[in-house]
TORTORSE-864308 format. One record per residue (C-alpha): residue in three letters; x, z negated, y. Coordinates in nm, 3 decimals. Layout:
atom lumro: ALA | xx: X | zz: Z | yy: Y .
...
//
This chain:
atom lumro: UNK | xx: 0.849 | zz: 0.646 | yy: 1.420 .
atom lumro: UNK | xx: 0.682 | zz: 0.479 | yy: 1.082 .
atom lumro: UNK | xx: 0.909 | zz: 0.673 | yy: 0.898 .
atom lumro: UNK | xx: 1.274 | zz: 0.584 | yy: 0.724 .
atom lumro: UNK | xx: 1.484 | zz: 0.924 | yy: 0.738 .
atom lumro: UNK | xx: 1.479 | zz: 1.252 | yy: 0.789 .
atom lumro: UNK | xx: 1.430 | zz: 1.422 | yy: 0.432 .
atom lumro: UNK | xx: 1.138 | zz: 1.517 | yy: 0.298 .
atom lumro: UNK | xx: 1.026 | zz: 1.239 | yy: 0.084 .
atom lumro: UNK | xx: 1.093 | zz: 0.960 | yy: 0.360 .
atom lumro: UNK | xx: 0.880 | zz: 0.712 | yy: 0.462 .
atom lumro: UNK | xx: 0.555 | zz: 0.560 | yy: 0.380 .
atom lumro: UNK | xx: 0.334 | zz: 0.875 | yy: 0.463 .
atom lumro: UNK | xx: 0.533 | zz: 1.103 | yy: 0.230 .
atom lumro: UNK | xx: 0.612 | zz: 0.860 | yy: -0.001 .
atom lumro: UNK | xx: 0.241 | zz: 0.811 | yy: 0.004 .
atom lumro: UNK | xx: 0.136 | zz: 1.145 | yy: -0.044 .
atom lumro: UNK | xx: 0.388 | zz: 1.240 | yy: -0.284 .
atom lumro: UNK | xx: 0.319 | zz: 0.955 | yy: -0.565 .
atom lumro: UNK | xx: -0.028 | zz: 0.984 | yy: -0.548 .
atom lumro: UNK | xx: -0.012 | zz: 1.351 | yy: -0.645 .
atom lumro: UNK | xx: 0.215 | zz: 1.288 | yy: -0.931 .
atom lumro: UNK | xx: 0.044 | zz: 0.962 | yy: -1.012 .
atom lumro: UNK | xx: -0.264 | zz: 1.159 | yy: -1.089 .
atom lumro: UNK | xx: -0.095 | zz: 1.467 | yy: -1.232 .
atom lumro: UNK | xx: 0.079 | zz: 1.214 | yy: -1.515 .
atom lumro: UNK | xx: -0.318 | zz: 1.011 | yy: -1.577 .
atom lumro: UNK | xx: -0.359 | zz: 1.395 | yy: -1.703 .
atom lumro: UNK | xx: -0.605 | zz: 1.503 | yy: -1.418 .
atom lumro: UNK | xx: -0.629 | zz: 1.867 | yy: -1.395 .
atom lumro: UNK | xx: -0.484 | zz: 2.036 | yy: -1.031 .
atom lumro: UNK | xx: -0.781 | zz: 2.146 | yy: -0.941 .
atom lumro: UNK | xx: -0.914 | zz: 1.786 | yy: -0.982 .
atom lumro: UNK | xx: -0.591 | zz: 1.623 | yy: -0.792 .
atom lumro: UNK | xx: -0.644 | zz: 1.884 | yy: -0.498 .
atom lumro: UNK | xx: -1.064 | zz: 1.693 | yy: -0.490 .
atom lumro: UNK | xx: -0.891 | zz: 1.397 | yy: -0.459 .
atom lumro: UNK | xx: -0.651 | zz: 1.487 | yy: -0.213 .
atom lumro: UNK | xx: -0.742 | zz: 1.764 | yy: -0.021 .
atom lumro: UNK | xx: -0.480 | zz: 1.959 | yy: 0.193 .
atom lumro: UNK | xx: -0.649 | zz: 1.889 | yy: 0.535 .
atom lumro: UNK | xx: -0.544 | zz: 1.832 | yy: 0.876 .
atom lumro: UNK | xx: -0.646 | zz: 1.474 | yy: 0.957 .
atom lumro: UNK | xx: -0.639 | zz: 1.270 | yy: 1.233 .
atom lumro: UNK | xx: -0.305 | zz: 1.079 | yy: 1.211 .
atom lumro: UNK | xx: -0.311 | zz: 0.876 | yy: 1.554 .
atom lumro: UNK | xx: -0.002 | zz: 0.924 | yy: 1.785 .
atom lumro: UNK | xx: 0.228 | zz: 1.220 | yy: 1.666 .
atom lumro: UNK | xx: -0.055 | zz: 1.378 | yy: 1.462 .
atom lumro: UNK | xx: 0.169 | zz: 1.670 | yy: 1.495 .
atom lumro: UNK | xx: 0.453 | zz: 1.474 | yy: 1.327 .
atom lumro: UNK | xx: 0.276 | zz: 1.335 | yy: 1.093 .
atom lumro: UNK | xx: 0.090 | zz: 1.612 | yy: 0.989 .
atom lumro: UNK | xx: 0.451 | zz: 1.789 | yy: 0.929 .
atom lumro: UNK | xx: 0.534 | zz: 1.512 | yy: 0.679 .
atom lumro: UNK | xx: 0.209 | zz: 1.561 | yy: 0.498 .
atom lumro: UNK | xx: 0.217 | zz: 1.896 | yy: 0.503 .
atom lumro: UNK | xx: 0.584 | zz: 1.891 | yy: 0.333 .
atom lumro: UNK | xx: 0.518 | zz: 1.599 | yy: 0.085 .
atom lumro: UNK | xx: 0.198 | zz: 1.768 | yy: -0.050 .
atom lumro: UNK | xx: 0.373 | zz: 2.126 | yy: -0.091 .
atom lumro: UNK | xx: 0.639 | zz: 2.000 | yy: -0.270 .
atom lumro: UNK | xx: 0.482 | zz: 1.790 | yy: -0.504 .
atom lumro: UNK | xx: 0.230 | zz: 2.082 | yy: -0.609 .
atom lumro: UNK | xx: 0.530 | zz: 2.317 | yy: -0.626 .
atom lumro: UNK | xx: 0.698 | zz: 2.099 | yy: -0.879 .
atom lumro: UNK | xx: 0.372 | zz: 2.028 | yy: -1.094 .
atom lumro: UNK | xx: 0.287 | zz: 2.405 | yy: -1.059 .
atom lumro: UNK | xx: 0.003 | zz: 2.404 | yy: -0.857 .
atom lumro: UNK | xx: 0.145 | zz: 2.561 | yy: -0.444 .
atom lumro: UNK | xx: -0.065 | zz: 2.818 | yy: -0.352 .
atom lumro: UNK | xx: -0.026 | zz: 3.092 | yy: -0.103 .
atom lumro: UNK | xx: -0.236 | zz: 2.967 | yy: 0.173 .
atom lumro: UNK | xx: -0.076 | zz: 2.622 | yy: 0.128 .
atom lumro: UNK | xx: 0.246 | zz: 2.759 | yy: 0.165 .
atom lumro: UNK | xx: 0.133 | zz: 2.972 | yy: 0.467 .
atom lumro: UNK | xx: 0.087 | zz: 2.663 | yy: 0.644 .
atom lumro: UNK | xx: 0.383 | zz: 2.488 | yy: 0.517 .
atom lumro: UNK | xx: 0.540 | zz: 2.806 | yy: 0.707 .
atom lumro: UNK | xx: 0.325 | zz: 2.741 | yy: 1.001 .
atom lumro: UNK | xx: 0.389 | zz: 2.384 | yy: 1.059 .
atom lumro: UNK | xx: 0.785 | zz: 2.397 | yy: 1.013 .
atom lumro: UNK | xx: 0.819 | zz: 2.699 | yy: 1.252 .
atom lumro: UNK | xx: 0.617 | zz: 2.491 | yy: 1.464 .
atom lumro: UNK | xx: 0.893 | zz: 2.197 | yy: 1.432 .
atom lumro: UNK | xx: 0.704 | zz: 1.890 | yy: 1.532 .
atom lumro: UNK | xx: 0.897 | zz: 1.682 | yy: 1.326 .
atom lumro: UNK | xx: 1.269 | zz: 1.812 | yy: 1.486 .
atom lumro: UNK | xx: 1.147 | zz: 1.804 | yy: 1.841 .
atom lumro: UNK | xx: 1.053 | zz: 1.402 | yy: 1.760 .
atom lumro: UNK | xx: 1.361 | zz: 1.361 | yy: 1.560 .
atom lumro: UNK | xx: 1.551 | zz: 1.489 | yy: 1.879 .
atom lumro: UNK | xx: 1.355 | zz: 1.231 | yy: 2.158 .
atom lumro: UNK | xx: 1.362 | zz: 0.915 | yy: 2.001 .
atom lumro: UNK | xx: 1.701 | zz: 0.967 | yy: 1.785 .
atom lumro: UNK | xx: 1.920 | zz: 1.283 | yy: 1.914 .
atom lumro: UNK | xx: 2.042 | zz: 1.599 | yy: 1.873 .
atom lumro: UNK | xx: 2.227 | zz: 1.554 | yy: 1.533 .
atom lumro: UNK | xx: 1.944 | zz: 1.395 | yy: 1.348 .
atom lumro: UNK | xx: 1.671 | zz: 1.621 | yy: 1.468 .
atom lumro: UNK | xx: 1.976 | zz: 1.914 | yy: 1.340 .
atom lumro: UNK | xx: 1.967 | zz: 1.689 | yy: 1.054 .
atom lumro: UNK | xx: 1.588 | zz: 1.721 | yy: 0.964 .
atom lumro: UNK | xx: 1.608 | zz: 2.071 | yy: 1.047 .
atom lumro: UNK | xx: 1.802 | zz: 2.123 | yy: 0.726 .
atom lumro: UNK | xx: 1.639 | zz: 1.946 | yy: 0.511 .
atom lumro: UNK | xx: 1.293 | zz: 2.161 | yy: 0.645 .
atom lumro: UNK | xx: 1.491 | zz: 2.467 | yy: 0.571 .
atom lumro: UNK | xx: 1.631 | zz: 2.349 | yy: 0.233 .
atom lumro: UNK | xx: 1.253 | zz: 2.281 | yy: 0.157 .
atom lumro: UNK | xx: 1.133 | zz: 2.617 | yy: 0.220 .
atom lumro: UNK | xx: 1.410 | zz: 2.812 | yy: 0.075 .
atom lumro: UNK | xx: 1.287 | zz: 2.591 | yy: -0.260 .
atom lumro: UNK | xx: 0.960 | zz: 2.608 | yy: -0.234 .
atom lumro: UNK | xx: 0.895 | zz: 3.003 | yy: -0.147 .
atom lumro: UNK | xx: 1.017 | zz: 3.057 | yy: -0.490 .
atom lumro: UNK | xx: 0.827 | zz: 3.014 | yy: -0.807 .
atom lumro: UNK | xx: 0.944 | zz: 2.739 | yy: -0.994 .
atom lumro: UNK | xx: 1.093 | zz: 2.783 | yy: -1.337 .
atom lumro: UNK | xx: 1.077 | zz: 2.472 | yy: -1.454 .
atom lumro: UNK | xx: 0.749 | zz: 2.287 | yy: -1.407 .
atom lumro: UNK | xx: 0.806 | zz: 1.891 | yy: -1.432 .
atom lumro: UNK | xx: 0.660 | zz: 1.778 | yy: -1.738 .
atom lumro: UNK | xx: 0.354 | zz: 1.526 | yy: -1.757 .
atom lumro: UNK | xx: 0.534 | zz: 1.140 | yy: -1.760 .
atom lumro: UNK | xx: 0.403 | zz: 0.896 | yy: -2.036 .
atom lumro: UNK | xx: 0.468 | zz: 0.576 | yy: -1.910 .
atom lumro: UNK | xx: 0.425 | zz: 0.238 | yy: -2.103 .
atom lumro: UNK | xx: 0.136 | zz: 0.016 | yy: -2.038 .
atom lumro: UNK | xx: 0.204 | zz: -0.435 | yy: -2.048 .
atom lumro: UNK | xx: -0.103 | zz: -0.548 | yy: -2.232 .
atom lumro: UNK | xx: -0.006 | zz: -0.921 | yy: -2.295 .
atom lumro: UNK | xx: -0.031 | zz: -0.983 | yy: -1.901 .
atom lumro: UNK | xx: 0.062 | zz: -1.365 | yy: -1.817 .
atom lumro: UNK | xx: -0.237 | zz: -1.364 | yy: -1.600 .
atom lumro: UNK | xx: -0.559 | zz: -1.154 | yy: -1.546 .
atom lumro: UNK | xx: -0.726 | zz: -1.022 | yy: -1.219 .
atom lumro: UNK | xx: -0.859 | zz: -1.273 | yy: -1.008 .
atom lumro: UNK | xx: -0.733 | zz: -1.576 | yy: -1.136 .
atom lumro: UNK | xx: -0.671 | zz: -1.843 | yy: -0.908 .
atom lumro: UNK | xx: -0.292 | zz: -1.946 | yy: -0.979 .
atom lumro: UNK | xx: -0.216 | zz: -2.338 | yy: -0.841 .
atom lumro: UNK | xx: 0.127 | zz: -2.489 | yy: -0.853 .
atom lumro: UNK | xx: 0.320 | zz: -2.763 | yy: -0.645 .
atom lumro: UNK | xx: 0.622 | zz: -2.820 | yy: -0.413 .
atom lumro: UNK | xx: 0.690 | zz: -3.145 | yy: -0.372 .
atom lumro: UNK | xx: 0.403 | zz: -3.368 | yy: -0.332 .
atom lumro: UNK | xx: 0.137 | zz: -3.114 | yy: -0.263 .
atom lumro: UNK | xx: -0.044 | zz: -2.859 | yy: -0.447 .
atom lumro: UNK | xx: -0.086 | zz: -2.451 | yy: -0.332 .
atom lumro: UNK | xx: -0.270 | zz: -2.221 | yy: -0.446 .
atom lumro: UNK | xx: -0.256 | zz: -1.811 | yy: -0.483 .
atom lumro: UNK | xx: -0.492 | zz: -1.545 | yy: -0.567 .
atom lumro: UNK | xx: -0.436 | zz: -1.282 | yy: -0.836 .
atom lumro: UNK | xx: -0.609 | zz: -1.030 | yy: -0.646 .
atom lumro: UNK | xx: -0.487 | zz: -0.690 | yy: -0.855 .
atom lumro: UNK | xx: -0.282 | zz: -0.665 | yy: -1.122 .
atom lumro: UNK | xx: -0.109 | zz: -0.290 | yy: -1.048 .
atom lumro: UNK | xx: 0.072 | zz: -0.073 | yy: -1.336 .
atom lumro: UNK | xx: 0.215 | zz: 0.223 | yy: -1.220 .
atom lumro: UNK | xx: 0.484 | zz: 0.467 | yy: -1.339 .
atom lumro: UNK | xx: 0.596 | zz: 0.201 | yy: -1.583 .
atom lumro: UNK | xx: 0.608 | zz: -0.105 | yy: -1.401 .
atom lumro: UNK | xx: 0.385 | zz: -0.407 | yy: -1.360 .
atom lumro: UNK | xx: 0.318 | zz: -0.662 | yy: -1.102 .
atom lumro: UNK | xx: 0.089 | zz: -0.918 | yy: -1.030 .
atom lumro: UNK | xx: -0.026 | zz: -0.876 | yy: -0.647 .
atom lumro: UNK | xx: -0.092 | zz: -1.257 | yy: -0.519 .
atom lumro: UNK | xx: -0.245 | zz: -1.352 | yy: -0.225 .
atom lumro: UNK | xx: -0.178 | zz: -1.698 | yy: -0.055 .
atom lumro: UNK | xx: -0.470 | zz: -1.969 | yy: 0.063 .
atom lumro: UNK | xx: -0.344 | zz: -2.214 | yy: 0.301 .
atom lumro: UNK | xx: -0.468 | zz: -2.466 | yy: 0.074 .
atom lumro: UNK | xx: -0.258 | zz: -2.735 | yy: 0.079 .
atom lumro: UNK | xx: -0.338 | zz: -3.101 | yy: -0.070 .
atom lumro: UNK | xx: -0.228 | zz: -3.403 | yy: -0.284 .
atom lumro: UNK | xx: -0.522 | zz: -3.347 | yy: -0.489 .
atom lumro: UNK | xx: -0.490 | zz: -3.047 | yy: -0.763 .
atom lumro: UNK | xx: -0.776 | zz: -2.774 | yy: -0.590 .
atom lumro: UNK | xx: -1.107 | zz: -2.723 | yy: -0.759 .
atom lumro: UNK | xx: -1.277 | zz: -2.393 | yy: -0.706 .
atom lumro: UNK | xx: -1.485 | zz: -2.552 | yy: -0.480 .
atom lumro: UNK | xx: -1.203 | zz: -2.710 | yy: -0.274 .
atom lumro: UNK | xx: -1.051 | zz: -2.362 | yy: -0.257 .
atom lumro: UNK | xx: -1.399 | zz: -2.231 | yy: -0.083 .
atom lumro: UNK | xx: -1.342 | zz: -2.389 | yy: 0.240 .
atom lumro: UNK | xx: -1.019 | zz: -2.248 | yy: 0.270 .
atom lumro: UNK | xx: -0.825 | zz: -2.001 | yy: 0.406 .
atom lumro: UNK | xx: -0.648 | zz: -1.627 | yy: 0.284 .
atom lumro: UNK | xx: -0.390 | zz: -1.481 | yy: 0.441 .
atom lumro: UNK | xx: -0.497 | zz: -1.068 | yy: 0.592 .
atom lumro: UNK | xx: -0.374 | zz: -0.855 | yy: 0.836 .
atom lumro: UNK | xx: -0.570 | zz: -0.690 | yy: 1.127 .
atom lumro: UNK | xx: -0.482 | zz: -0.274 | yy: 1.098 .
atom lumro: UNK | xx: -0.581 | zz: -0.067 | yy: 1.419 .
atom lumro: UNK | xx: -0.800 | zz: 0.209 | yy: 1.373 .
atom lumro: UNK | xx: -0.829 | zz: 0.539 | yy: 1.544 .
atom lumro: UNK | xx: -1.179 | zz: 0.614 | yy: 1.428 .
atom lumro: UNK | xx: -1.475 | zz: 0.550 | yy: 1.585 .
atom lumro: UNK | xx: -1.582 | zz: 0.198 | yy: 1.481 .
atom lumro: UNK | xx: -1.853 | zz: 0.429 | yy: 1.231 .
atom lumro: UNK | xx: -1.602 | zz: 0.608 | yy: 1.026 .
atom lumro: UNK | xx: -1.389 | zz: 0.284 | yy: 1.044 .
atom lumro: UNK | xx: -1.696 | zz: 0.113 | yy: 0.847 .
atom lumro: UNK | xx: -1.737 | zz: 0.416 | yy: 0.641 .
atom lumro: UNK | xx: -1.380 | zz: 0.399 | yy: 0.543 .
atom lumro: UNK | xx: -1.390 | zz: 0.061 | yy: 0.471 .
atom lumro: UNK | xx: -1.736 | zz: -0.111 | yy: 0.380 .
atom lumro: UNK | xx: -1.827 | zz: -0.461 | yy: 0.544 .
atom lumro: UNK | xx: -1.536 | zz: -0.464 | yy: 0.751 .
atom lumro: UNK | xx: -1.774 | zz: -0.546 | yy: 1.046 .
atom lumro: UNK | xx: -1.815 | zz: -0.907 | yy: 0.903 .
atom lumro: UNK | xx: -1.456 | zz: -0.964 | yy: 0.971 .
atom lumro: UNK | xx: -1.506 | zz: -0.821 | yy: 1.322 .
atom lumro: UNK | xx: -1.795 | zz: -1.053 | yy: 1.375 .
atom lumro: UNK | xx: -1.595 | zz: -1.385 | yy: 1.263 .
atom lumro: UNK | xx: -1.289 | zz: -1.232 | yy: 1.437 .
atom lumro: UNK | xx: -1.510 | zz: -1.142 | yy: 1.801 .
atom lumro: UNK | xx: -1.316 | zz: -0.837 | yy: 1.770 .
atom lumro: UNK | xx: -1.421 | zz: -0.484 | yy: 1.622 .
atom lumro: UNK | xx: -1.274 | zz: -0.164 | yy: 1.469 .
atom lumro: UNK | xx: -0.993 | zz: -0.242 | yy: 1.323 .
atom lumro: UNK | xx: -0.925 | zz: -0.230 | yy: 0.911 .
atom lumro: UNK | xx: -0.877 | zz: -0.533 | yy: 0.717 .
atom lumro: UNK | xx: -0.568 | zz: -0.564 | yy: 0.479 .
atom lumro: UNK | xx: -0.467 | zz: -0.844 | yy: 0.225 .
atom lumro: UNK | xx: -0.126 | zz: -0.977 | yy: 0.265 .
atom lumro: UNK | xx: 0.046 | zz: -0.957 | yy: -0.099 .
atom lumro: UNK | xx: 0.303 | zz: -1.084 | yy: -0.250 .
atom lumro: UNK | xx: 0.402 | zz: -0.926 | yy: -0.536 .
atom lumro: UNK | xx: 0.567 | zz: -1.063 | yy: -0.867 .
atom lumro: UNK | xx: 0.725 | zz: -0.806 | yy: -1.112 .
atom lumro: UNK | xx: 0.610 | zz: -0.891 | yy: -1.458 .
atom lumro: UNK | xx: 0.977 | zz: -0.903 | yy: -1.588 .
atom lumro: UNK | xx: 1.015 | zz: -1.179 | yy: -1.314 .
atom lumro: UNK | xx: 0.715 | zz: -1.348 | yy: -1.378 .
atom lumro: UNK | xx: 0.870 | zz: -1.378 | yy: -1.754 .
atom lumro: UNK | xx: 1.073 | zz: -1.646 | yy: -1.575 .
atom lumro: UNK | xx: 0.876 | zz: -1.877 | yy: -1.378 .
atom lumro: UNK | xx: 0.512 | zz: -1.810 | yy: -1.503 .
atom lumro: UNK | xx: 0.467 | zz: -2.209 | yy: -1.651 .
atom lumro: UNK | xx: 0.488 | zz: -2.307 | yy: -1.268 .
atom lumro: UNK | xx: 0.117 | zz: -2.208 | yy: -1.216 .
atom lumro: UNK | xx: -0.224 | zz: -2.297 | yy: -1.401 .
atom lumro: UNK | xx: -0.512 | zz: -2.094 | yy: -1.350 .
atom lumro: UNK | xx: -0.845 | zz: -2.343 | yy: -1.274 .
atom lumro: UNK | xx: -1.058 | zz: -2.046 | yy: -1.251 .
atom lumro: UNK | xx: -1.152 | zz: -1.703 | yy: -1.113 .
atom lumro: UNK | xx: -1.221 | zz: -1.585 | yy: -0.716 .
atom lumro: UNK | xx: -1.261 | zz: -1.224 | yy: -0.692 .
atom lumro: UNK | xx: -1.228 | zz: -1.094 | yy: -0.393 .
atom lumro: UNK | xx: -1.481 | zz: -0.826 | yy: -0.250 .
atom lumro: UNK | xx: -1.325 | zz: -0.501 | yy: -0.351 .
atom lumro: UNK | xx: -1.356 | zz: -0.312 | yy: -0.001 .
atom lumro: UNK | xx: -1.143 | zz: -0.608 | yy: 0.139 .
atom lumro: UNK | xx: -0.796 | zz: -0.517 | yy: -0.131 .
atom lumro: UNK | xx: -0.672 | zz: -0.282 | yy: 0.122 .
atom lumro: UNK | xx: -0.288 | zz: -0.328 | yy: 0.102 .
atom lumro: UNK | xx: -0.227 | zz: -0.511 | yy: 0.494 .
atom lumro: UNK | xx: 0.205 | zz: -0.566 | yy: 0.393 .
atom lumro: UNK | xx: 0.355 | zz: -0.612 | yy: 0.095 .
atom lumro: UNK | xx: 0.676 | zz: -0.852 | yy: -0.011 .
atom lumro: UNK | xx: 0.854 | zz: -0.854 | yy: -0.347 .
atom lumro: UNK | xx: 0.897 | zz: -1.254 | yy: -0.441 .
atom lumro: UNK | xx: 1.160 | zz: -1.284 | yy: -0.778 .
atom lumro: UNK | xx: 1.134 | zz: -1.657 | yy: -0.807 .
atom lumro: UNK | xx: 0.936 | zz: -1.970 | yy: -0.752 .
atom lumro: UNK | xx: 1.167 | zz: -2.053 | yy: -0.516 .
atom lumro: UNK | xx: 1.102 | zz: -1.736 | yy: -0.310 .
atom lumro: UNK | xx: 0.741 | zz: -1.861 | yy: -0.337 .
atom lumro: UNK | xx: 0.798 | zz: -2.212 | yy: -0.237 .
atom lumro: UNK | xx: 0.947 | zz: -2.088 | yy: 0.064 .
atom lumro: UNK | xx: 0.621 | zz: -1.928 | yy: 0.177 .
atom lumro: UNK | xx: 0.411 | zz: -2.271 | yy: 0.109 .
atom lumro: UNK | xx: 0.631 | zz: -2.530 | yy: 0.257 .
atom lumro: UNK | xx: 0.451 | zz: -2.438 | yy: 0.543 .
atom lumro: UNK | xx: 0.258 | zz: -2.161 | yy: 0.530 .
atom lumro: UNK | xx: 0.063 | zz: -2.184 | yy: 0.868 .
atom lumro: UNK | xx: 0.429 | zz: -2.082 | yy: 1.016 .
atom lumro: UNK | xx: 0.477 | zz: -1.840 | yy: 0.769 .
atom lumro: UNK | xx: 0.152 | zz: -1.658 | yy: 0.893 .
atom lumro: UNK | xx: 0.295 | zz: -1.721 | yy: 1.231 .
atom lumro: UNK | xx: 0.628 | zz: -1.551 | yy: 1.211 .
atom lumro: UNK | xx: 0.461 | zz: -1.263 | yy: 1.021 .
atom lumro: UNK | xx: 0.157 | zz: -1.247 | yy: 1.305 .
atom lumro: UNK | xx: -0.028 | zz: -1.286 | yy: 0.970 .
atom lumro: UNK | xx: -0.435 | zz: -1.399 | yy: 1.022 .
atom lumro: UNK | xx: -0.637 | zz: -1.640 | yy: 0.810 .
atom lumro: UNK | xx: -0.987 | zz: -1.544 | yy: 0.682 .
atom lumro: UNK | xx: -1.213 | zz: -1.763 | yy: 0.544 .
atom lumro: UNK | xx: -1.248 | zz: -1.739 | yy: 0.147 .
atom lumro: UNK | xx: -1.629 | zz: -1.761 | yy: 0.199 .
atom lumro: UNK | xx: -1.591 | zz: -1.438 | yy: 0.411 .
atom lumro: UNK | xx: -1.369 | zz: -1.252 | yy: 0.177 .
atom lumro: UNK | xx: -1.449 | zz: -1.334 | yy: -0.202 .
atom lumro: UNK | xx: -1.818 | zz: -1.303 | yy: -0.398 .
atom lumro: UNK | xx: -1.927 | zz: -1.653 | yy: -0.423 .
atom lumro: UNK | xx: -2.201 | zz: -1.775 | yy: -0.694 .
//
């Protein structure tokens, strides 16, 4: 199960669902805007739609109960789906009888919450913004361990709900000689392949030009994510002087799809990626795609 516990807001799904409602409640979109953005719809999930549909169901009632916004039919179905009790009938298979008790509770505590109006809607958050960023979006970051030079990607630069980080992406670069622009075009990025259960059509739909990574790969329908590694801005304060930026490689935007994600606090948490990073990709059944493939070149 791709999912951490059994309350409510658990997991990536909910977690998900949850933040993106609120995220776009607190830009000061209007609910009938966030519901165009994120419909309530029964999707296909993959395995243990039914499952997952429960913790979508339950993320997305809550979080419109709280900013005001639950309506009847949406808490019809809430109704529906718990009664139905996907979720406890997994919980009770692949962990046992006390945890799927467990997130029986917690689906009870829910409704007996949300079948009431709430009194207190949650205000809209302001949070604060970092505009004197140590680096920009798409700036190619190189540094060196040791002997050799490396170099990184600033593919996005993400601020949300108050905190900034720089979301790097590793080439496998690697070289006495400090990388050029054009050195770093005949190398590699480090991506993820991500299974999809949609025909290969909607896959493409989903996300555009994908099918040139299936035709260097010889492999299709799948969804291709970046591997980041992402560097709070607080932490960045710290070891920032370690890189210099010898230019800009953006990245086609379809291909930013978040593959995995790892927090790094230090150079040296970087270093340990790059002291050899083909192993690195190895370990973490991480793929390299050609830079040619992946970023707009002049």
């Amino acid at each position: 199960m791709a999912t951490d516990g059994v309350k409510i807001i658990d997991g990536d799904l909910a977690r998900d669902t949850y933040n993106q409602i609120m995220d776009l409640y607190d830009s000061g979109l209007s609910i009938e805007d966030i519901k165009g953005v994120i419909p309530f719809e029964r999707t296909e999930l993959g395995d243990d739609t039914d499952f997952y549909y429960e913790i979508f169901v339950t993320a997305y009632a809550l979080a419109f109960w709280e900013i005001g916004g639950l309506t009847d039919s949406t808490l019809e179905e809430v109704k529906r789906v718990i009664d139905k009790g996907a979720g406890v009938k997994v919980w009770e298979e692949e962990a046992d009888e006390k945890e799927g008790k467990k997130r029986r509770k917690e689906l009870d505590k829910l409704w007996l919450k949300i079948s009431q109006p709430n009194q207190k809607i949650r205000k809209i958050k302001k949070y604060r913004k970092i505009v004197n960023l140590f680096f920009q979006e798409n700036d190619v970051l190189v540094f060196k361990i040791a002997d050799n030079y490396h170099a990184m990607i600033c593919a996005k630069i993400t601020q949300q709900r108050g905190q900034c980080s720089y979301d790097l992406v590793a080439t496998t670069y690697k070289g006495k000689v400090k990388p050029t622009l054009d050195h770093l075009k005949s190398s590699f990025i480090s991506g993820l392949k991500i299974g999809s259960g949609y025909d290969p059509d909607i896959t493409v739909s989903y996300q555009p030009n994908v099918d040139s990574i299936w035709a260097y790969c010889g492999q299709s329908n799948f969804f291709f994510g970046l591997n980041y590694n992402l560097v709070i801005h607080k932490d960045m304060a710290s070891f920032k002087d370690k890189f210099e930026v010898v230019g800009k490689l953006k990245i086609k935007d379809s291909f930013k799809k978040d593959g995995c994600c790892g927090y790094e606090s230090s150079f040296e948490d970087v270093s340990k990626i790059f002291r050899d990073i083909e192993d690195h990709m190895r370990v973490f059944r991480q793929w390299k795609f050609p830079v040619s493939l992946l970023c707009e070149l002049e």
